[in-house]
C-alpha positions as CSV (number, residue, x, y, z in Angstrom):
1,X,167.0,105.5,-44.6
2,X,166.0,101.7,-44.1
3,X,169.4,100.8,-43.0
4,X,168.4,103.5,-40.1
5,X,165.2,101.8,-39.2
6,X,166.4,97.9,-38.8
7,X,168.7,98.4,-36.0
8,X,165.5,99.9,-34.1
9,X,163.1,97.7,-35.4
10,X,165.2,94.7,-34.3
11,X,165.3,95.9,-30.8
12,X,161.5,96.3,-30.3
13,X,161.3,93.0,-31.3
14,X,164.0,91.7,-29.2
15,X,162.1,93.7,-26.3
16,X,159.1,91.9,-27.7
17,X,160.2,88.6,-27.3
18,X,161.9,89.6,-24.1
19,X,158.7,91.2,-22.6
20,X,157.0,87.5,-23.5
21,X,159.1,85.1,-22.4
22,X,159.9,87.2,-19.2
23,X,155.5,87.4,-18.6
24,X,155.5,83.8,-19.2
25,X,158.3,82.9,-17.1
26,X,156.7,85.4,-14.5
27,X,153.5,83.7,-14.7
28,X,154.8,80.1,-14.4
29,X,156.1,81.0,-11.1
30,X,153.4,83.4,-9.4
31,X,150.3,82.0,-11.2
32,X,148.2,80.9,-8.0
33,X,144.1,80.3,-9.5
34,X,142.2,77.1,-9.5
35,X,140.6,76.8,-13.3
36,X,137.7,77.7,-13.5
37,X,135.5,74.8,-15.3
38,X,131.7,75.2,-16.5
39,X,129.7,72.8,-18.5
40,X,126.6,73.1,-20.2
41,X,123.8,70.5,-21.1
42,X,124.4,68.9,-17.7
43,X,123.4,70.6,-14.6
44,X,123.6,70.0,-10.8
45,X,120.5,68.0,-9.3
46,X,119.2,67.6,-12.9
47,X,117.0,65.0,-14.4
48,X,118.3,63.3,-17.6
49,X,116.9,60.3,-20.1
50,X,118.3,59.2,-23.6
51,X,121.8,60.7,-24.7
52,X,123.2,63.9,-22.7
53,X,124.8,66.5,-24.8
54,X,127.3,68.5,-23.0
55,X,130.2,70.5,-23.2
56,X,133.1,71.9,-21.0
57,X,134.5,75.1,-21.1
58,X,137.9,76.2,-19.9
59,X,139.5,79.8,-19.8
60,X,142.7,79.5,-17.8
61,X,145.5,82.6,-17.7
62,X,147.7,79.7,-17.8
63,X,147.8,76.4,-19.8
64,X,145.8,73.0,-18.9
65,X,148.0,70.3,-18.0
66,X,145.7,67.1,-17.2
67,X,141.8,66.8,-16.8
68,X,141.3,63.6,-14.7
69,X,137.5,62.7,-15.1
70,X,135.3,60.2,-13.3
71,X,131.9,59.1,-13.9
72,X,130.9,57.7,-10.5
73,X,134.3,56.8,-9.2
74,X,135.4,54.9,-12.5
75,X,137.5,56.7,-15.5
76,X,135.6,58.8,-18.2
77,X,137.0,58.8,-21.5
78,X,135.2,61.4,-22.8
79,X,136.8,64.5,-21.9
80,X,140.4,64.8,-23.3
81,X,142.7,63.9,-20.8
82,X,146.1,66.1,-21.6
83,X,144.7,69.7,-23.5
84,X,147.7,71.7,-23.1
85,X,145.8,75.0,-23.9
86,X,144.4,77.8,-21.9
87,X,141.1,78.0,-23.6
88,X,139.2,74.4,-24.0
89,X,135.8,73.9,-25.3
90,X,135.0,70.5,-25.4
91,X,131.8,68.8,-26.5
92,X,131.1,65.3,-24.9
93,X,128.1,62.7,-25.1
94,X,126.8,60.6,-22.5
95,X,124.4,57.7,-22.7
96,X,122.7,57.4,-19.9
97,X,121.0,53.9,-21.1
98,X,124.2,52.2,-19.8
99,X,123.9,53.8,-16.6
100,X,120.8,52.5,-13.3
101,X,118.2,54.1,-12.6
102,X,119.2,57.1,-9.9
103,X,121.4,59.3,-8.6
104,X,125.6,59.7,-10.9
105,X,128.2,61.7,-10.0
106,X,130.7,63.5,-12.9
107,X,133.7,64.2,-10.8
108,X,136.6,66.4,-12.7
109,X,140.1,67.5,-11.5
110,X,141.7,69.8,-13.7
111,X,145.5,70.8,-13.2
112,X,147.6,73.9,-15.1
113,X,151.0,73.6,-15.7
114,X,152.2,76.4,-14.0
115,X,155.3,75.8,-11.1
116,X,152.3,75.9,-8.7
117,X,150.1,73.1,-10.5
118,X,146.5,74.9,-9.6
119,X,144.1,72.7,-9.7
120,X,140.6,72.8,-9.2
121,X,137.1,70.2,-8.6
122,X,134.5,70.5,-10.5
123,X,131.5,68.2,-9.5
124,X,128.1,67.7,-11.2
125,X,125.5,65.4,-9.2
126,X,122.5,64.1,-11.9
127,X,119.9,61.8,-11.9
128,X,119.4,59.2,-14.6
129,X,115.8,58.1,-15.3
130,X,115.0,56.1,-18.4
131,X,111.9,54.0,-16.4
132,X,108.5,54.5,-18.0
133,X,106.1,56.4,-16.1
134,X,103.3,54.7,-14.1
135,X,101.4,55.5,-11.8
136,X,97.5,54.6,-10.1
137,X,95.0,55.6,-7.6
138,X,94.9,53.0,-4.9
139,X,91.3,53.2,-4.9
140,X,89.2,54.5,-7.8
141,X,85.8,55.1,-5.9
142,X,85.6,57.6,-2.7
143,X,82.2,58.4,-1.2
144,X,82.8,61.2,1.4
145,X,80.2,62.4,3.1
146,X,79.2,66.2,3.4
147,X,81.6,67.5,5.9
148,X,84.2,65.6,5.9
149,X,88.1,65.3,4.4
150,X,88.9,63.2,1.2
151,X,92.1,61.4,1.8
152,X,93.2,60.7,-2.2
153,X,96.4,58.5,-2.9
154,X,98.6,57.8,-6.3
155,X,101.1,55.4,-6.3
156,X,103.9,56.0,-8.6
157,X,107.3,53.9,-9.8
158,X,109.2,56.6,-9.1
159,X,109.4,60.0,-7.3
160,X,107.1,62.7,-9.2
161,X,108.0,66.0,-10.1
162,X,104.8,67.2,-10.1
163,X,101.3,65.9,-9.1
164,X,97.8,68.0,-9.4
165,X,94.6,66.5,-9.0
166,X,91.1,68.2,-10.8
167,X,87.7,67.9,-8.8
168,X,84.4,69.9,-8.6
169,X,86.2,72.5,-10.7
170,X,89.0,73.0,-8.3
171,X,92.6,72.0,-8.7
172,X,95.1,70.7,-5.7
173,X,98.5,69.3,-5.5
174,X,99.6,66.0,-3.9
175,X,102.4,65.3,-2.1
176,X,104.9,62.8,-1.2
177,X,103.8,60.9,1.9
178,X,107.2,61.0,3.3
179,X,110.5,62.5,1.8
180,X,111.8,60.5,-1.2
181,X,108.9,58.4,-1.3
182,X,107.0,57.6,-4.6
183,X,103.7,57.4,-2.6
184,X,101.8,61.1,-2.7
185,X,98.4,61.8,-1.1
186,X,96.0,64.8,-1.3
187,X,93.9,66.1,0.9
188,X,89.9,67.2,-0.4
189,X,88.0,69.3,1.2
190,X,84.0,68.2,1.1
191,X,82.0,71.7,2.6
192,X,79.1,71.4,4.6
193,X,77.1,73.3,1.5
194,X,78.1,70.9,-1.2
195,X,75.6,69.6,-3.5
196,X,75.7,65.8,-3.1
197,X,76.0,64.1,-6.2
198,X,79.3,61.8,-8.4
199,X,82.2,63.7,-9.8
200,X,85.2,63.0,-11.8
201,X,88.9,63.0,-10.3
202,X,91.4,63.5,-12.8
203,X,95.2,63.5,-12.0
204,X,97.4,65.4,-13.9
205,X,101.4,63.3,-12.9
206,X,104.2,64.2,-14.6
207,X,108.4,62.8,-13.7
208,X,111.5,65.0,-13.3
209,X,112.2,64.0,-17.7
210,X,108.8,65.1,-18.5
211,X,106.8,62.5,-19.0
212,X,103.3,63.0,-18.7
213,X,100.6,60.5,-17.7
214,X,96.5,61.2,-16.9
215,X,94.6,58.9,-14.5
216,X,90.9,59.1,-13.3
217,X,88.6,58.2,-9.9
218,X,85.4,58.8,-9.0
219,X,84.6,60.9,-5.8
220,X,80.9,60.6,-4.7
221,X,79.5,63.3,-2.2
222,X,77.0,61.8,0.3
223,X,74.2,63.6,1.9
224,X,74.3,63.8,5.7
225,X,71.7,65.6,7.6
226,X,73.0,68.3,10.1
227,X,71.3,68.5,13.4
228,X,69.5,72.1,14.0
229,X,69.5,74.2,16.9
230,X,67.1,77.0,18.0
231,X,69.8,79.4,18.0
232,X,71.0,81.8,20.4
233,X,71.2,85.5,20.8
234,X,74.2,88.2,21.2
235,X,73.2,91.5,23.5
236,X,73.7,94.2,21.0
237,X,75.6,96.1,23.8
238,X,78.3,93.3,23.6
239,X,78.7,93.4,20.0
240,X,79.2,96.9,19.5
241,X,81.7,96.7,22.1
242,X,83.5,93.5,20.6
243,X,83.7,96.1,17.2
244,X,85.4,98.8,19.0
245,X,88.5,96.7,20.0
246,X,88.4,93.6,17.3
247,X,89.5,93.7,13.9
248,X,86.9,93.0,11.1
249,X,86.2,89.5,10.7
250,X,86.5,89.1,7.3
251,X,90.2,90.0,7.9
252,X,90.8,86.8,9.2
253,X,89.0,84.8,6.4
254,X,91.0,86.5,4.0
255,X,94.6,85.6,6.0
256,X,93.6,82.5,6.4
257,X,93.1,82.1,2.1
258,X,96.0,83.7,1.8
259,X,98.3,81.5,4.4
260,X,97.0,78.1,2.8
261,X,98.0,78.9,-0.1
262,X,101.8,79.7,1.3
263,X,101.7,76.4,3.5
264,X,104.0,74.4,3.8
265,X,105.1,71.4,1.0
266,X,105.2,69.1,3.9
267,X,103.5,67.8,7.2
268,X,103.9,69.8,10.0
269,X,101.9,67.0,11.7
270,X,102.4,63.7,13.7
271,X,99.7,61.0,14.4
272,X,96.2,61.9,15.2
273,X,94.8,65.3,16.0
274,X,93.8,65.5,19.9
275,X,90.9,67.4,21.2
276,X,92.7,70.8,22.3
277,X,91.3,71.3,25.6
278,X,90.1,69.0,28.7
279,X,86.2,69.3,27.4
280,X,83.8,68.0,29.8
281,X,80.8,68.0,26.9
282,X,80.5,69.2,23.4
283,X,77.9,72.1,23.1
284,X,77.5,72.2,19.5
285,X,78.7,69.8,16.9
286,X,80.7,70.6,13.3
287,X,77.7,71.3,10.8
288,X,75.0,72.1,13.0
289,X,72.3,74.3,11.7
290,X,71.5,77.9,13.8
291,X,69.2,80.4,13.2
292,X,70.2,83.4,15.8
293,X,69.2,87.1,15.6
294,X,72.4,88.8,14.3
295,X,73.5,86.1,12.1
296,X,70.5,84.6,10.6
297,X,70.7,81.0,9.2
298,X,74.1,79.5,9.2
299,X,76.2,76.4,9.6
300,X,78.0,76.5,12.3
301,X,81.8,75.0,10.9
302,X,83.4,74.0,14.3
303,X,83.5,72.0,17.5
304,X,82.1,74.1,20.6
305,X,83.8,72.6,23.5
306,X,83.1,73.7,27.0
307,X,84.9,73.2,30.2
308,X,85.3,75.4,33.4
309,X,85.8,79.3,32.3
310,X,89.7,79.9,31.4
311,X,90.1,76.4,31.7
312,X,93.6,76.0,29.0
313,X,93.3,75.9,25.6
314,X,96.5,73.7,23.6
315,X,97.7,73.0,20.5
316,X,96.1,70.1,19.0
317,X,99.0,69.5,16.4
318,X,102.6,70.8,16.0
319,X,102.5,73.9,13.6
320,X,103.5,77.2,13.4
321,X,101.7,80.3,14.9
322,X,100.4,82.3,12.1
323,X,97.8,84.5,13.3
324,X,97.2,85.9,16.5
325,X,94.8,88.6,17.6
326,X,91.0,90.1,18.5
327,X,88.3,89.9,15.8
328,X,85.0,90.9,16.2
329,X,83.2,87.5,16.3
330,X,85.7,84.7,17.0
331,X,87.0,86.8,19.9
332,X,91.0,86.6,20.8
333,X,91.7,84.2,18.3
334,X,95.3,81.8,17.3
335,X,95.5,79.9,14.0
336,X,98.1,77.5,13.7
337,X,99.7,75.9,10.2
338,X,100.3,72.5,10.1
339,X,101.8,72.0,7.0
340,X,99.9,71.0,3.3
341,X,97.4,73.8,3.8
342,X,95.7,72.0,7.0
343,X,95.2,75.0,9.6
344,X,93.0,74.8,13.2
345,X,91.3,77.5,14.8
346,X,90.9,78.3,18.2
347,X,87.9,81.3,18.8
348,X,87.0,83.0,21.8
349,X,89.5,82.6,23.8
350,X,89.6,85.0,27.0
351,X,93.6,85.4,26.9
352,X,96.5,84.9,25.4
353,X,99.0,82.3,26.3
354,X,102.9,83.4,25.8
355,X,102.8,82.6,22.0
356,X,104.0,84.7,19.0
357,X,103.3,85.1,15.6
358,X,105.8,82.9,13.7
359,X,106.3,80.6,16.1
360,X,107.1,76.6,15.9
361,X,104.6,75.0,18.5
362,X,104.0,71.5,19.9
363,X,101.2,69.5,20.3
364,X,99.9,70.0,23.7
365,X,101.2,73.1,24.0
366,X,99.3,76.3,25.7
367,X,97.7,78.4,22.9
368,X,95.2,80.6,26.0
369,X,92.5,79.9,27.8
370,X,88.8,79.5,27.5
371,X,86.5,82.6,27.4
372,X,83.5,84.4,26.2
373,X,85.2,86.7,23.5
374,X,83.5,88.0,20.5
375,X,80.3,86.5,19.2
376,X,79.5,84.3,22.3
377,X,77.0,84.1,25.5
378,X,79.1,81.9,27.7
379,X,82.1,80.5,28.1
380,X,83.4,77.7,25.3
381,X,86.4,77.1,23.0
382,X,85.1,76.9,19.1
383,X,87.7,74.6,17.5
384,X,88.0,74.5,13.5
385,X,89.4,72.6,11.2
386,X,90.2,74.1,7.8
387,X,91.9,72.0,4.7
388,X,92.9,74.4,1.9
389,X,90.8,76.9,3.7
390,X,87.5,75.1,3.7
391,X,86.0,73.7,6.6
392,X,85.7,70.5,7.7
393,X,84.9,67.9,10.9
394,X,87.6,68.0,13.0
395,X,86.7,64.9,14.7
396,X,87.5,63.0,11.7
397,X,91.1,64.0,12.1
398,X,91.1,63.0,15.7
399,X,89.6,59.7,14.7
400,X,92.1,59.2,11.5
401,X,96.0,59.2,11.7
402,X,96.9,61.3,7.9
């Protein structure tokens, strides 16, 4: 009975090893993939102090012949070189205290051994940054005056990964001045309401390797006395009719709020604001005090500008379009973004110019023209400023380049 079984069992395995030499030859010659390469502990764009522990992993239908490795354009010994296996997993060390400050480059080329000799690149860009953290205000005292924009700066040795500041119980974020620059500025808002009196700045700055450092200022809040006005008054018949084609006004409060926060990480903006319309006097200045019928007592947060009626209103900064439409007391109304959670206003506007929502605009370019819409007895252009939503003296940012 066993005598009947070898002669069979023989053959199977002769069909065996026939079957794998024949897939092996078969695969030599059609085998056509690059390797596929992945490596953990070391990623693309990453940050990296101290010792990197990393490891490569190769699963390859056919045998690695050669990994040729480079560490910014020089040989890497730390990856084998000649593996001759189709599954590698290789863990490698890299001290980045031999290497500068900045950006390194791990370049691999890994070849099979197939007739075809697939290769493939595998390329890892990093940062190396062993430098201390350090970073200052460059000035520790600010005294801003009610109304008005403070223009914060840290100086750091390096490019930040993050940068908050803390004041009057709100928190913001600073930004790099320019692209790449280790220079970051932050915008505060001062409202017209704000209780004079010293506060605390505290900045929160942390690097791309997680080091963590706290620094201080002192912002001071300075009275300043808006002018009054008698007010004004609104015919009722106007209003209602402003409400029957305008969208509530607290609508665009609350899209305003809500666009700041998604603004831009960058300026929008170059050089100084300009006034947006030829204005042959201001009526009513940022701050001033009204009492009027409808509204009561109010600051009044903009520039009233007047000129000849649909005289043309322009953009006073490049942005983008974000709102556009009737409300029921600014009138036809266009808010443009300019980047950092800076936005303008232009109110009462008597039409349209040939502008969408979403749209990149230019300085000087036609927003509308000058009208009577909404809450208004005459023809004027009210012009607002707004810094993470608050309002503040335009003026200043005609006067100041940020």
């Amino acid at each position: 009975m066993f005598h009947k079984l070898i002669k069979p069992l023989i053959g199977l395995c002769l069909l065996a090893v026939v079957y794998s030499v024949g897939s092996r030859v078969y695969l030599y010659h059609t085998h056509a993939q690059a390797p596929q390469v992945t490596i953990e502990g070391l990623k693309n764009e990453g940050y990296y102090k101290g010792t990197i522990e990393a490891k490569i992993a190769i699963n390859n239908p056919y045998k690695i012949a050669t990994i040729v490795a480079q560490l910014d354009q020089k040989p890497f010994q730390g990856i084998p070189a000649n593996p001759g296996s189709r599954k590698i997993s290789h863990t490698f060390s890299l001290n980045t205290e031999q290497l500068e400050y900045g950006e390194h480059t791990l370049h691999l080329l890994v070849t099979d051994a197939s007739k075809n000799k697939n290769s493939g690149e595998f390329v890892v860009k990093f940062f190396v940054d062993n430098l201390p953290l350090s970073v200052t205000f460059l000035e520790t005292n600010y005294r801003v005056d009610l109304g008005k924009t403070a223009h914060l700066k840290v100086k750091a040795n390096k490019p930040l990964a993050t940068a908050t500041i803390k004041v009057m119980n709100q928190e913001y974020c600073c930004y790099a001045d320019k692209p790449g620059s280790s220079s970051y500025e932050c915008f505060i808002p001062i409202g017209c309401e704000e209780t004079p009196s010293s506060h605390d700045i505290v900045a929160q700055i942390t690097d791309h390797v997680g080091q963590t450092q706290k620094i201080t200022a002192n912002l001071e809040v300075v009275q300043f006395n808006f002018p009054k006005q008698k007010g004004f008054s609104v015919s009722a018949e106007k209003l209602a009719a402003e409400r029957e084609i305008s969208m509530k006004q607290d609508v665009l409060g609350e899209a305003i709020t809500r666009w700041a926060k998604e603004s831009p990480n960058q300026k929008l903006w170059q050089g100084p604001f300009v006034l947006p319309m030829q204005a042959k006097r201001m009526t009513t200045p940022f701050g001033e005090i009204r009492v009027t019928p409808e509204k009561g007592r109010y600051l009044h947060k903009g520039l009233d500008l007047a000129n000849m009626p649909r005289s043309i209103v322009w953009a006073a900064q490049h942005g983008k379009i974000i709102i556009k439409e009737r409300f029921a007391m600014s009138g036809n109304t266009v808010v443009i973004d300019h980047g950092l959670g800076i936005t303008t206003v232009y109110a009462h506007l008597d039409s349209f110019a040939d502008i969408e929502v979403g749209q990149d605009i230019k300085k000087g370019s036609p927003l509308g023209k000058v009208g009577m819409t909404g809450y208004a007895n005459g023809y004027h252009l009210h012009w607002e400023l707004l810094v993470n939503g608050t309002a503040v003296d335009p003026l200043e940012w005609t006067d100041k380049v940020y």
